[in-house]
BALOSE-21402 format. One record per atom (N, C-alpha, C): residue in three letters; y, x, z. Coordinates in steps of 0.1 Angstrom, whole numbers, plus 5000, padded with zeros to 4 digits. Layout:
<pts>
alaYXZ ...
</pts>
This chain:
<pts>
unk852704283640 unk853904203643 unk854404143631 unk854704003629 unk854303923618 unk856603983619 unk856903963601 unk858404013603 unk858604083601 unk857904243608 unk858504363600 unk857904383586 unk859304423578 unk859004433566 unk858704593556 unk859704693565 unk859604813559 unk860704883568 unk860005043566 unk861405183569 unk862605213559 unk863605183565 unk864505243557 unk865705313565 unk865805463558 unk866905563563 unk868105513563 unk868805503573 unk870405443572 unk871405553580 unk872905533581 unk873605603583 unk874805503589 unk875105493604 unk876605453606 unk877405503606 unk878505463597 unk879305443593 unk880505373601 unk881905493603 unk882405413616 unk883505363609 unk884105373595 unk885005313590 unk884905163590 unk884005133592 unk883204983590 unk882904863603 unk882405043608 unk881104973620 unk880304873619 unk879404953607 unk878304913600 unk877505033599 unk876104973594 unk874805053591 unk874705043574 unk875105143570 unk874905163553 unk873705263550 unk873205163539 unk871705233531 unk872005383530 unk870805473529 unk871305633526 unk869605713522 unk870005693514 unk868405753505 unk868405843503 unk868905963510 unk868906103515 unk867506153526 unk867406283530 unk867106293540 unk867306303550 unk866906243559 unk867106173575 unk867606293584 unk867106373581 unk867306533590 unk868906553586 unk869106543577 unk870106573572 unk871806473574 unk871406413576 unk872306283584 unk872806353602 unk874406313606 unk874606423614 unk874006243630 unk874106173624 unk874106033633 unk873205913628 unk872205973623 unk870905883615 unk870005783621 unk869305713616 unk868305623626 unk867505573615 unk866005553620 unk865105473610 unk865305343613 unk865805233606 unk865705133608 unk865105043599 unk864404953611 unk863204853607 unk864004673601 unk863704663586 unk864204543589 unk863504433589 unk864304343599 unk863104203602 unk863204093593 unk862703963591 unk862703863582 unk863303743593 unk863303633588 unk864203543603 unk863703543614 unk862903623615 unk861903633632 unk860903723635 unk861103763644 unk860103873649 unk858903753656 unk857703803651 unk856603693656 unk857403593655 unk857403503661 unk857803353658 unk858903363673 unk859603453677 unk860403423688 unk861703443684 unk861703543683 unk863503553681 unk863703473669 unk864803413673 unk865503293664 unk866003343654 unk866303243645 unk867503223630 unk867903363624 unk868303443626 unk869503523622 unk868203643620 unk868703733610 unk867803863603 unk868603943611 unk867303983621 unk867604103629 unk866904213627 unk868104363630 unk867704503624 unk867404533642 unk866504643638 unk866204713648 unk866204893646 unk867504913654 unk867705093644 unk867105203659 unk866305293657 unk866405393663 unk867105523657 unk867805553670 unk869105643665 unk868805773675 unk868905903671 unk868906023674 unk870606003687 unk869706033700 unk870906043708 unk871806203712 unk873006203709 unk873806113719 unk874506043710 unk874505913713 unk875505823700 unk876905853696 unk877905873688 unk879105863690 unk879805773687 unk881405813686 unk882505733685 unk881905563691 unk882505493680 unk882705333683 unk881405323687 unk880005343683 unk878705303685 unk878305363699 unk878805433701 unk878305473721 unk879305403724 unk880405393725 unk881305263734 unk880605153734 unk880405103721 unk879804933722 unk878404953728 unk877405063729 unk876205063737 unk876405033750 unk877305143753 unk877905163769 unk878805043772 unk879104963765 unk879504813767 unk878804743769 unk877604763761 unk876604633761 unk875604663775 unk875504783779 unk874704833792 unk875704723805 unk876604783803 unk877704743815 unk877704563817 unk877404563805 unk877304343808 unk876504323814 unk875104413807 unk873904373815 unk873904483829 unk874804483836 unk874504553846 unk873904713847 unk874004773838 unk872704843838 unk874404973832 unk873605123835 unk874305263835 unk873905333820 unk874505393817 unk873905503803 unk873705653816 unk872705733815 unk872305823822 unk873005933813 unk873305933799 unk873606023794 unk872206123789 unk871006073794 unk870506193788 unk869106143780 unk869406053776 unk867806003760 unk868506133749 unk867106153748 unk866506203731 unk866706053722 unk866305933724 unk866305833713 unk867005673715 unk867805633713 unk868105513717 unk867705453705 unk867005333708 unk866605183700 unk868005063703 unk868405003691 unk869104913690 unk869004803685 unk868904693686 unk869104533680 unk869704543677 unk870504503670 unk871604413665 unk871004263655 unk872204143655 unk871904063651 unk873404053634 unk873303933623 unk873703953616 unk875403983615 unk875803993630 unk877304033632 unk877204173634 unk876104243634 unk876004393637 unk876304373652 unk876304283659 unk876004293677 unk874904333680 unk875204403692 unk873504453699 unk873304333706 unk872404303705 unk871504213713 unk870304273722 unk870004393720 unk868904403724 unk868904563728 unk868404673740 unk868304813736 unk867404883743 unk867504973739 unk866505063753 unk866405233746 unk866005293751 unk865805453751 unk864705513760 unk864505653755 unk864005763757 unk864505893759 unk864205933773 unk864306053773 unk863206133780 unk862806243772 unk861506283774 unk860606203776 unk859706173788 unk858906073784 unk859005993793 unk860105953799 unk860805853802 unk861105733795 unk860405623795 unk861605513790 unk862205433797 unk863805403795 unk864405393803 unk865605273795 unk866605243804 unk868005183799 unk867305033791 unk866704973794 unk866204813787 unk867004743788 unk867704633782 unk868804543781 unk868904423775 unk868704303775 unk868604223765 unk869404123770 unk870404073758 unk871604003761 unk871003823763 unk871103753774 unk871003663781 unk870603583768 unk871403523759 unk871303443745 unk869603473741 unk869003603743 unk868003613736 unk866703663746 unk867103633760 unk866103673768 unk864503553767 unk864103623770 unk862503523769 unk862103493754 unk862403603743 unk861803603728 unk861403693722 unk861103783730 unk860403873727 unk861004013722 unk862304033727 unk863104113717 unk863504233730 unk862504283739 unk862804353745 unk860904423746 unk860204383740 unk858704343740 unk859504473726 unk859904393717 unk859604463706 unk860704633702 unk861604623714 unk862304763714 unk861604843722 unk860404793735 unk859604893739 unk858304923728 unk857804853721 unk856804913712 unk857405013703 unk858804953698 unk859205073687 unk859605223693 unk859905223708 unk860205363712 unk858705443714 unk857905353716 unk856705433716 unk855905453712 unk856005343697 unk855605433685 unk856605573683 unk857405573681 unk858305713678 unk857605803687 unk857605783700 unk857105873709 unk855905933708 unk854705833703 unk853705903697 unk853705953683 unk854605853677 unk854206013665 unk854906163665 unk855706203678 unk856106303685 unk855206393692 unk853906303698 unk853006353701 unk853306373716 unk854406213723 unk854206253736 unk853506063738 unk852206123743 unk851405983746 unk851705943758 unk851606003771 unk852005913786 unk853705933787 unk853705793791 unk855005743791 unk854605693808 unk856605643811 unk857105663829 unk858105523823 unk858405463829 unk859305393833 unk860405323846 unk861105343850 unk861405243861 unk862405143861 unk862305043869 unk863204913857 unk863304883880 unk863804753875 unk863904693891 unk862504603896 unk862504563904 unk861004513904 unk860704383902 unk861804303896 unk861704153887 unk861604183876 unk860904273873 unk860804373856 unk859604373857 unk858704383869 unk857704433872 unk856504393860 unk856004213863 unk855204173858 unk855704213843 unk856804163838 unk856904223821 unk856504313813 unk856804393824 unk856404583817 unk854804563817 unk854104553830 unk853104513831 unk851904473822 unk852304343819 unk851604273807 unk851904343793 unk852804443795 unk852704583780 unk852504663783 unk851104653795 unk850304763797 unk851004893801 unk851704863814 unk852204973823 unk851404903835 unk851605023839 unk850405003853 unk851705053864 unk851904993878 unk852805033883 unk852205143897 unk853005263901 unk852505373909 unk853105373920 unk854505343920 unk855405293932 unk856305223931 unk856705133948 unk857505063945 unk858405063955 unk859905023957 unk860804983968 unk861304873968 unk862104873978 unk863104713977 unk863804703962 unk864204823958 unk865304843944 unk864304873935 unk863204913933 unk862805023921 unk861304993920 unk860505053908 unk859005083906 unk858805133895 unk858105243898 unk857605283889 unk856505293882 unk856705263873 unk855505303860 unk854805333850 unk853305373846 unk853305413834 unk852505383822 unk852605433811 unk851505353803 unk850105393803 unk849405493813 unk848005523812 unk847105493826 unk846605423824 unk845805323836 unk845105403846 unk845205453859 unk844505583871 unk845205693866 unk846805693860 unk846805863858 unk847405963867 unk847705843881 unk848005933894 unk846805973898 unk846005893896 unk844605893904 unk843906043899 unk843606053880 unk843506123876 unk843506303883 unk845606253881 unk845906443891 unk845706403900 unk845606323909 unk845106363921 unk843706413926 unk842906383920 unk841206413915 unk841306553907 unk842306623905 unk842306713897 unk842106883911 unk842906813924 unk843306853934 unk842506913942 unk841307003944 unk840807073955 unk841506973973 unk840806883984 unk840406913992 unk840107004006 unk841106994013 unk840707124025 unk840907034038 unk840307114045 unk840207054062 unk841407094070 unk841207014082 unk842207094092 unk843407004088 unk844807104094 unk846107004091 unk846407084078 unk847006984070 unk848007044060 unk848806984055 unk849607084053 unk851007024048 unk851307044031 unk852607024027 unk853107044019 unk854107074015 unk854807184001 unk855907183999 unk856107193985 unk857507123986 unk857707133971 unk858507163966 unk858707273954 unk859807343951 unk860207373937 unk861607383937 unk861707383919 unk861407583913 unk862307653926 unk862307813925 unk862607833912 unk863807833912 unk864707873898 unk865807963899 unk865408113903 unk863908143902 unk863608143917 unk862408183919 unk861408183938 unk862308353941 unk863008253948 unk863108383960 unk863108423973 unk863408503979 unk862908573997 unk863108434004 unk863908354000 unk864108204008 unk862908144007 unk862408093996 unk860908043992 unk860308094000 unk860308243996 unk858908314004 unk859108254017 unk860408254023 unk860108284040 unk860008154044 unk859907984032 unk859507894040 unk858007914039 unk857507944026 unk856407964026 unk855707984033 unk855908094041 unk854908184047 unk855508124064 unk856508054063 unk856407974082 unk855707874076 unk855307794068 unk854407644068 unk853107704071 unk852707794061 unk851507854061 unk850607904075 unk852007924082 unk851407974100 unk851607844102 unk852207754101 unk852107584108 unk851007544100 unk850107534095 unk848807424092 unk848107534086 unk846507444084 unk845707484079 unk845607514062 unk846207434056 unk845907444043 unk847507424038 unk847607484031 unk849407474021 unk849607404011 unk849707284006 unk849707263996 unk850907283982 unk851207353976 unk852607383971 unk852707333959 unk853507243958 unk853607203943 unk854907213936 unk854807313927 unk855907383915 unk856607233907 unk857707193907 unk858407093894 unk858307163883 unk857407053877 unk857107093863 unk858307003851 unk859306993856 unk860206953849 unk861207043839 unk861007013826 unk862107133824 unk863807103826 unk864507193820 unk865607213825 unk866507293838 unk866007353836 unk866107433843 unk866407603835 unk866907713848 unk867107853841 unk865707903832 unk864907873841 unk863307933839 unk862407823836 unk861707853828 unk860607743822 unk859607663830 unk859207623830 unk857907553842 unk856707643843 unk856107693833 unk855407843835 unk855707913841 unk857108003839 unk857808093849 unk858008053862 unk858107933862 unk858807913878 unk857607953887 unk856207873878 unk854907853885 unk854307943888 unk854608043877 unk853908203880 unk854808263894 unk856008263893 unk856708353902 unk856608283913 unk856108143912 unk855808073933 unk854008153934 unk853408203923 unk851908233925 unk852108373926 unk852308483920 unk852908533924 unk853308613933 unk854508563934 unk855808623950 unk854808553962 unk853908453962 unk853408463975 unk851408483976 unk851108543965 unk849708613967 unk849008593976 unk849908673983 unk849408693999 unk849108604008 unk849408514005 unk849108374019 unk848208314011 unk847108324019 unk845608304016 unk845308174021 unk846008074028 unk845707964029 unk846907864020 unk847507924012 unk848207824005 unk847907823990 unk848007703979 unk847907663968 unk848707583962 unk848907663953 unk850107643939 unk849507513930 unk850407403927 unk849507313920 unk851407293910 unk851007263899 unk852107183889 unk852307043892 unk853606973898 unk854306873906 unk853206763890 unk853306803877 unk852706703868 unk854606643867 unk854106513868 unk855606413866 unk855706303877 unk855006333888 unk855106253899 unk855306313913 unk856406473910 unk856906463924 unk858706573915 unk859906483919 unk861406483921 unk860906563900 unk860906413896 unk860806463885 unk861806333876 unk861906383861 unk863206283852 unk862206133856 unk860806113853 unk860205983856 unk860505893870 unk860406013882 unk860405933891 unk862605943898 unk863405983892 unk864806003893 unk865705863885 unk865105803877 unk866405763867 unk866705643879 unk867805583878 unk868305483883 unk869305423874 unk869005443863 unk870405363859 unk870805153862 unk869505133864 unk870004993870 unk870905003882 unk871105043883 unk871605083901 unk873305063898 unk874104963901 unk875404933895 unk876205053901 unk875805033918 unk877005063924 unk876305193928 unk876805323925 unk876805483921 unk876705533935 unk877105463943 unk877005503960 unk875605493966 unk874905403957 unk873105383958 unk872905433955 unk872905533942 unk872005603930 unk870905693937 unk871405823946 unk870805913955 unk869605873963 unk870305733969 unk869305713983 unk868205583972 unk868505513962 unk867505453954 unk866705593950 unk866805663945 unk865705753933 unk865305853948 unk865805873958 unk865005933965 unk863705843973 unk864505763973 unk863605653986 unk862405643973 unk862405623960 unk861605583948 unk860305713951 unk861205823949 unk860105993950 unk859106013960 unk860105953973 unk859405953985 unk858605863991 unk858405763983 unk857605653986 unk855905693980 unk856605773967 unk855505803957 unk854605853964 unk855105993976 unk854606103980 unk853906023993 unk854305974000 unk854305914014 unk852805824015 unk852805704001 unk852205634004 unk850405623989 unk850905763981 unk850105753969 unk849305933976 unk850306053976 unk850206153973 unk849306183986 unk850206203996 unk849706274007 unk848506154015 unk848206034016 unk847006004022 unk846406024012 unk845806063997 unk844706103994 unk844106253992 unk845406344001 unk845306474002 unk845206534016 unk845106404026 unk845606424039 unk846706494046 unk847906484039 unk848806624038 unk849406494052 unk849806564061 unk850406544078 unk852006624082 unk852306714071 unk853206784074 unk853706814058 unk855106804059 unk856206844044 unk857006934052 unk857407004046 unk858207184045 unk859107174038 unk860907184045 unk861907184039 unk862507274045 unk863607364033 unk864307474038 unk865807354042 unk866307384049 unk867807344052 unk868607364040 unk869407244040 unk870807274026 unk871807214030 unk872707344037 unk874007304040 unk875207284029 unk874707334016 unk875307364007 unk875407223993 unk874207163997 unk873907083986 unk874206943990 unk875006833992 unk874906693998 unk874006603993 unk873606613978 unk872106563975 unk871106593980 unk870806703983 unk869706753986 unk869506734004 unk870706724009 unk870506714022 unk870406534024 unk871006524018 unk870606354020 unk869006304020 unk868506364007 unk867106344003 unk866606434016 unk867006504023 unk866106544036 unk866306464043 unk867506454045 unk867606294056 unk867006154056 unk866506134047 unk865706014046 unk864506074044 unk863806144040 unk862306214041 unk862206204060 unk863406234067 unk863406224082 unk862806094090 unk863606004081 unk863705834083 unk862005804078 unk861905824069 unk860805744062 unk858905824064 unk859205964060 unk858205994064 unk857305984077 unk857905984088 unk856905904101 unk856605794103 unk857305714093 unk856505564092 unk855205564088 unk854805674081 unk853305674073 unk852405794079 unk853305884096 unk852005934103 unk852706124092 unk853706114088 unk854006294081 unk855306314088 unk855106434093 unk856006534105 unk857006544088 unk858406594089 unk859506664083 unk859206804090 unk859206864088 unk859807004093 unk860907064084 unk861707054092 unk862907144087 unk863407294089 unk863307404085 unk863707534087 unk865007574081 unk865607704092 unk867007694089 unk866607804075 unk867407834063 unk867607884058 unk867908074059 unk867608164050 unk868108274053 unk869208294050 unk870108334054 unk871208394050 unk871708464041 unk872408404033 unk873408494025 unk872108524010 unk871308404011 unk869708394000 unk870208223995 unk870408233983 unk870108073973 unk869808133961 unk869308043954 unk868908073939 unk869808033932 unk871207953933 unk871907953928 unk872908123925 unk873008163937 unk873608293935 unk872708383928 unk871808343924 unk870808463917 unk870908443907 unk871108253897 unk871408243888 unk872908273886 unk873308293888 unk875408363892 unk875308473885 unk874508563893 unk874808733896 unk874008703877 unk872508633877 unk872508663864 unk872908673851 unk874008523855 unk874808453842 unk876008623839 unk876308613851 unk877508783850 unk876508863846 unk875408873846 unk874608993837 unk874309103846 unk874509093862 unk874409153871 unk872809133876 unk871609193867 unk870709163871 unk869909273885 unk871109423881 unk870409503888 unk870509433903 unk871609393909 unk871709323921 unk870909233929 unk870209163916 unk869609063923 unk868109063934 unk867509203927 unk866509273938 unk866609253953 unk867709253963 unk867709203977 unk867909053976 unk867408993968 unk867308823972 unk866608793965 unk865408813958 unk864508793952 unk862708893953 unk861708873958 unk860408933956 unk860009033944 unk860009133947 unk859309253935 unk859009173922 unk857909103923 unk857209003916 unk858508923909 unk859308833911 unk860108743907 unk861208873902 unk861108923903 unk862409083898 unk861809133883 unk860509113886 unk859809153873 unk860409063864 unk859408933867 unk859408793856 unk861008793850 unk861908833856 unk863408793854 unk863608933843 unk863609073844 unk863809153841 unk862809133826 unk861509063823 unk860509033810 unk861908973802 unk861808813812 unk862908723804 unk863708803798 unk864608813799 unk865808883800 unk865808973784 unk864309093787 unk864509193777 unk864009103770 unk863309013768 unk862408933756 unk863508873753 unk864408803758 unk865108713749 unk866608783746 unk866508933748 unk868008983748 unk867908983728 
</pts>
């Protein structure tokens, strides 16, 4: 990239609201960013003016997250609140011109102010997030933008996996649905699927479990491997393998990052917040509908009822809508009573762990009672 000249450690400074030199160490800075500085042009596109390009440790403060979250809002576009990194332009007034972020391996939030669209300066804030990204040592990257984004991303070597009327998604490693899907064992007969976060798996889990398992021939179960959550992605995965041993026609698989995961959820293009839900679902469920289940033959999805959740019931209601377009039954089962994993996470946060034994599997009583002494 003909322009960049060199790294240098900086520090904003909000008495100013400016970026001041700081020849300290970076770790050590409470609101730091490596910033790259350019010469009058990046490659030969962006015009006249010496533009900086800073990546900044998120969450921004003071005046500098206002003016981001200003500059999002022109361009139509949301702050999610949750990047590890935001990349910024600015031009020689210290205006952003230009931005985008990371969270996990997400990239997300892209923006580029009208004055400087078609020069390359949204080209050159997705390279710099993903250099950072890999010298972190996370190589596959996710994106979702709207789908007049589509070809751009594209030609910087994203390959796209799904798509809707609002959304697509994408990523940077060419067959890597294909990949886990090829990773997947194969079975005859009907089968279905279900998919579940189990945080932690309990007697609820089990008992959808074990009614799908009598409805088809083969189970397919796939654990969210997302973190964030009470329990790790290991944990969750062990206690769905585990607490249901016993059902000898079903199999445990890790969701990866292509099923109700941060890649296939973000929406922050989405202006009006009344879409958010039914965009990033209809996005998940298109994934599953039209990529996942015809190359697994899966005919049948397994949902417990959630009277309790309005997201979660919505995303069953449109699994309702959409899934028989493509030939996959919904099944819905009522719930057990007086059983969520939120109240397990309750009784545990109160430290009430002896209790949690009648709403939870032997097996998942264990893994909780390990945690617990290991990290007391």
């Amino acid at each position: 990239m003909q322009g960049l000249q060199r790294d240098r450690v900086v520090c904003y400074t909000e008495t100013d609201g400016r970026f001041a030199n700081f020849d300290g160490i970076s770790d050590m800075i409470p609101a730091f960013c490596v910033k790259r500085e350019f010469a009058a042009a990046i490659g030969t596109t962006i015009r006249e003016a010496n533009m900086d390009l800073s990546l900044l440790a998120a969450p921004l403060k003071g005046k500098m997250a206002a003016r981001y979250k200003d500059f999002l809002s022109t361009c139509g576009l949301r702050d999610e609140g949750d990047a590890d990194v935001i990349a910024l332009m600015t031009n020689e007034d210290f205006n952003i011109v230009a931005c985008g972020a990371r969270a996990g391996n997400t990239l997300k939030q892209f923006a580029v102010s009208p004055d400087y669209e078609g020069e390359g300066a949204c080209a050159t804030v997705l390279t710099a997030l993903m250099n950072d990204a890999m010298q972190r040592g996370i190589l596959r990257l996710f994106l979702c933008t709207k789908p007049k984004n589509r070809a751009m991303f594209a030609s910087m070597g994203f390959e796209p996996i799904a798509a809707t009327a609002d959304a697509v998604l994408m990523e940077n490693r060419r067959n890597g649905l294909e990949q886990f899907l090829a990773s997947i064992p194969r079975h005859e007969g009907v089968c279905g699927a279900v998919v579940m976060n189990s945080d932690p798996f309990t007697k609820g889990h089990l008992h959808l479990l074990e009614y799908a398992a009598a409805h088809c021939d083969a189970l397919y179960v796939f654990a969210v491997s997302e973190n964030g959550s009470m329990f790790s992605p290991e944990e969750r995965f062990d206690m769905i393998v585990n607490g249901s041993a016993h059902i000898k026609n079903r199999f445990v698989f890790r969701s990866d990052a292509y099923l109700v995961s941060r890649a296939t959820f973000p929406a922050y293009f989405i202006r009006d917040e009344h879409d958010v839900d039914r965009v990033r679902s209809d996005l998940d469920i298109e994934l599953f509908r039209s990529r996942i289940a015809p190359a697994l033959h899966i005919t049948k999805r397994f949902v417990g009822q959630e009277p309790f959740s309005p997201t979660t019931n919505a995303y069953n209601e449109r699994m309702k809508e959409l899934l028989p377009e493509k030939g996959i039954e919904l099944v819905e089962i009522p719930r057990l009573a007086g059983i969520s994993a939120s109240r397990v996470r309750a009784l545990i946060k109160e430290g009430r762990i002896e209790e949690i034994g009648e709403f939870v599997p032997e097996t998942t009583y264990e893994t909780i009672v390990r945690h617990f002494t290991a990290n007391a």
